[in-house]
C-alpha positions as CSV (number, residue, x, y, z in Angstrom):
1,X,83.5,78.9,152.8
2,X,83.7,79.2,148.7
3,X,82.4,82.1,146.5
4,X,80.2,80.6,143.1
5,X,80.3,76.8,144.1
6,X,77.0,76.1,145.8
7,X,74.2,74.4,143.5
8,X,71.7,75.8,141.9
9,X,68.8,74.6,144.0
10,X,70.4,76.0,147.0
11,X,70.1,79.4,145.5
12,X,66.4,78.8,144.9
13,X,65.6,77.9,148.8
14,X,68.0,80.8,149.9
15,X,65.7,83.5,147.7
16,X,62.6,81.4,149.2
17,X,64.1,82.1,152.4
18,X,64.9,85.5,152.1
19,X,61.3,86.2,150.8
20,X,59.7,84.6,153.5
21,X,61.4,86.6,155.7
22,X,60.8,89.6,154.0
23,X,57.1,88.9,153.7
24,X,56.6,87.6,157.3
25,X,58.5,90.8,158.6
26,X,56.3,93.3,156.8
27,X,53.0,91.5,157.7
28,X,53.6,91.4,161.5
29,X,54.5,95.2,161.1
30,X,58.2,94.9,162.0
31,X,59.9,96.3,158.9
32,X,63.5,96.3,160.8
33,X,63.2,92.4,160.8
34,X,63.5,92.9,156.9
35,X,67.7,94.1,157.4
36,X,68.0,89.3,158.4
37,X,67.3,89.1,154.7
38,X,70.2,90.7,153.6
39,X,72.6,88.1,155.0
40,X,70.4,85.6,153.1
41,X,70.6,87.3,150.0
42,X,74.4,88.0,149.8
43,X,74.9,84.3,150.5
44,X,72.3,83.4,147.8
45,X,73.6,86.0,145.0
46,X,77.4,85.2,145.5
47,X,76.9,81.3,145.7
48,X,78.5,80.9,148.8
49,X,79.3,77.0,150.2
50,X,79.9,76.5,153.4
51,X,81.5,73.7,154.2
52,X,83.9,71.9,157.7
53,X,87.2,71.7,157.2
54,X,88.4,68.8,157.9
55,X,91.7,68.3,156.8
56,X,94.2,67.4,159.4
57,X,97.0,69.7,160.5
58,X,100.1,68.3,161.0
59,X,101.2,69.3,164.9
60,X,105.0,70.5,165.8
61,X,106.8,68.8,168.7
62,X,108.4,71.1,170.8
63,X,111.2,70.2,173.2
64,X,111.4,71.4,176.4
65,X,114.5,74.0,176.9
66,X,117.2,72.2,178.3
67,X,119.2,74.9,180.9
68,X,123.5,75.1,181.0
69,X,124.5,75.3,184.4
70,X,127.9,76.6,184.2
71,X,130.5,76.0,187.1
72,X,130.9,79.2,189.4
């Protein structure tokens, strides 16, 4: 996830989202609904680009523990 590297289009359906939301909460009388916008508009003002991660991590080899037996 990057801050201020998503395109601009994506910011234009994200505020399309987040009005619909708004709108579609306030006219079937649940104004709580409204408070899923907010999510939708943080993303859309700061820009944010989600994206996998798909670089590969390199993996350690661990050897097993070898145990000393001393002579009693």
């Amino acid at each position: 996830m990057k801050a201020f590297e998503t395109t601009f289009d994506n910011v234009l359906y994200r505020f399309s989202l987040m009005m619909l939301i708004v709108i579609l909460s306030f006219t079937l009388s649940v104004p709580f609904l409204a408070l899923l916008a907010v999510p939708v508009f943080l993303s859309a003002i700061l820009g944010v680009k989600f994206e996998k991660n798909l670089k590969k991590t390199s993996v350690a080899k661990i050897s097993p523990l070898e145990s000393k037996k001393t002579a009693a």
